[in-house]
N, C-alpha and C positions, 0 to 999 in steps of 0.2 A: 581530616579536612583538606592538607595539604594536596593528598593524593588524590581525593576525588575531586579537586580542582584540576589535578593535571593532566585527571584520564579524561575531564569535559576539554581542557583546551584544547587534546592532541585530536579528540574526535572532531572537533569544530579545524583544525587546522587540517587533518585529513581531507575534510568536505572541501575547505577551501582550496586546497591544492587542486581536487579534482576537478571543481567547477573552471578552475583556471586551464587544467587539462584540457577538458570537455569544450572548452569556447577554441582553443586554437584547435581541436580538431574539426571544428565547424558542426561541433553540436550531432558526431556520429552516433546513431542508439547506440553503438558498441563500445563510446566515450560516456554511457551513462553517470555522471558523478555521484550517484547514489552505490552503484556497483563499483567502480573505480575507489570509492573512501572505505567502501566496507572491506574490499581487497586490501588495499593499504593495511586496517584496522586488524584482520587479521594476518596478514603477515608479519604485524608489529607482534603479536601477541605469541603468535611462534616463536620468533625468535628471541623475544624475551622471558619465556615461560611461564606466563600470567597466566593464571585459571582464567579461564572464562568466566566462572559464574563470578569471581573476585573482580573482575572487569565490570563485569552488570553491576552490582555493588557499587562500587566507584561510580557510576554515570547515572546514577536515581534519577540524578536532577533532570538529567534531560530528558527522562522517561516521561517525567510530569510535564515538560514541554511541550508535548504531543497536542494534549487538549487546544492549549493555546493557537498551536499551530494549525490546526483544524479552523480553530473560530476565526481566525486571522482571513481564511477567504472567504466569510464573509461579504466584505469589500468587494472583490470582484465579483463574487454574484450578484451584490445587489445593483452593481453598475448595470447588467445584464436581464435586469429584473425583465424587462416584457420580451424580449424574447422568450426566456425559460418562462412566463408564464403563457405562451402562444403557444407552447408546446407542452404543457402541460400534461395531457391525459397519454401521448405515446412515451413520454417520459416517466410517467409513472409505471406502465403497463413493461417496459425494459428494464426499469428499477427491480422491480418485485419478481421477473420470471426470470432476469439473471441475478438473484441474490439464491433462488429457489434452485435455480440450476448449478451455481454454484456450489451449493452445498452438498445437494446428491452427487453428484457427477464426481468432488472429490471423495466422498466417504466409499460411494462404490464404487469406484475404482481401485485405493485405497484397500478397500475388502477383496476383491478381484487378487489381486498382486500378493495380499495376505503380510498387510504391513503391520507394525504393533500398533496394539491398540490406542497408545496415548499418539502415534503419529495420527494415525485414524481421527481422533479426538482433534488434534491441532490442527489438523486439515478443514474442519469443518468451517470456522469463519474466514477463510482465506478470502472472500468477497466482500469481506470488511476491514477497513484499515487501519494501523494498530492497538489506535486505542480504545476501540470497539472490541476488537481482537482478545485484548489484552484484559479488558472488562466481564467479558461474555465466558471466559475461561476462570477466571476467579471467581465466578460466580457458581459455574456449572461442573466444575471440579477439573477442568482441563490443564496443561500445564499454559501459562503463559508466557513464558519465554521461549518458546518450542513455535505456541500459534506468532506470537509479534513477527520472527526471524523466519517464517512461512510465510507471513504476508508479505514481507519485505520482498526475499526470493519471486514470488508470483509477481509482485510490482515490477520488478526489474523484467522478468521475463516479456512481461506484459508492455513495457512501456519501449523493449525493443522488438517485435513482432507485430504490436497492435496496429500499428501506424504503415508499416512499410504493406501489410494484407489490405488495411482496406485502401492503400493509394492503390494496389494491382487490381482490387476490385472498383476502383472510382467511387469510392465511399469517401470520400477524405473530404466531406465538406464541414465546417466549424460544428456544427450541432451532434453531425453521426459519430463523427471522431473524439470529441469531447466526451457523450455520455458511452461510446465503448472501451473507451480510454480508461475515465473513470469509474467504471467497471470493473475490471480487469488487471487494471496496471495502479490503484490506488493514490496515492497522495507523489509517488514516484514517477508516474505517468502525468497527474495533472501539473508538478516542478518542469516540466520536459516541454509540455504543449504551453507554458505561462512564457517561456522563449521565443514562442513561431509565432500561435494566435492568442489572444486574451479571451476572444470569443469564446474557442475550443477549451479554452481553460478555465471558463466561468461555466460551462458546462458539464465538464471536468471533476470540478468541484463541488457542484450541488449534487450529480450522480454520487460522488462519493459520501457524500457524505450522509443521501436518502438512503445509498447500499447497507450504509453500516444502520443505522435505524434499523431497513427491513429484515438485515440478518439479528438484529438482536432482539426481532420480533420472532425470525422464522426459527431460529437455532432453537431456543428453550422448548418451542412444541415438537420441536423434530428429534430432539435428545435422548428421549426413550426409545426412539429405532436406531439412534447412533452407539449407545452403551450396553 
């Protein structure tokens, strides 16, 4: 008990450092606090030689946190409620063809490169964020801490490329930004844009969290062409 108190507070103290990082660098994607705490996290674990899966162990608690943290934006979408429902039908039609596309695009690529199979497998809900991720793999025999630490990666990736392509392409207006964000860069991306716009992040949010729906709609019928 003691110990898995003190691998939750170091990881809560990691985040905190970095967010505190992340603010004097003036909020660079490359200060992302999600990528900065998990660097931290693992370099602690280097150097003290904790298994990793004994890590995961230690931290349950905050695995179950997930859901919470999900419902918790709520709130900002429903402050945002008529816009997101004025945009409704191209919201949905972006939902469903990048949850669709997300999932081929990695598995066959994936295949292309000739990676193993359980990565293959983890790859699949990376357009859902983790605790969709996390659900849809225990369910469908995937490993789950493989696809969670996959979403994570693509969030991070996503939430420093997503933003700086569409300000080059003059996409960066609250609505675009938010549902490609949320998309793409997960719960990591919509933490990032809750900083700049609340708009973009109430956006942000509902994208994300239709994504994970539609991928735990789309994955179970796609799963016989993925195994």
């Amino acid at each position: 008990m003691i110990a898995s108190l003190a691998a939750c507070a170091a990881v809560f103290a990691a985040f905190l450092i970095a967010r505190r990082i992340a603010h004097h660098g003036r909020h660079h994607p490359l200060l992302n606090p999600i990528l900065l705490a998990a660097a931290m996290i693992g370099a602690s674990l280097w150097l003290s030689g904790l298994p990793v899966a004994r890590f995961t162990e230690l931290t349950q608690p905050l695995r179950w946190l997930l859901g919470p943290a999900i419902v918790a934006l709520g709130h900002l979408i429903w402050s945002h409620r008529a816009a997101l429902g004025a945009n409704a039908r191209p919201l949905a039609i972006a939902i469903i063809g990048g949850s669709l596309t997300g999932i081929t695009s990695a598995v066959s690529l994936a295949r292309v490169l000739d990676l193993d199979l359980s990565l293959q497998h983890a790859l699949a809900p990376k357009s859902a964020t983790s605790p969709f991720a996390i659900a849809l793999m225990e369910r469908l025999g995937g490993s789950p801490e493989l696809a969670a630490g996959l979403v994570i990666v693509t969030g991070i990736i996503g939430a420093i490329l997503v933003p700086p392509i569409l300000k080059a392409l003059r996409l960066d207006d609250p609505e675009t930004e938010g549902v490609a964000v949320g998309q793409s860069a997960h719960i990591v991306g919509t933490d990032a844009l809750s900083r700049r716009s609340a708009k973009a992040a109430a956006f942000s949010g509902l994208t994300m969290a239709l994504a994970g729906i539609a991928t735990a709609i789309l994955l179970p019928l796609l799963w016989g062409w993925l195994i």
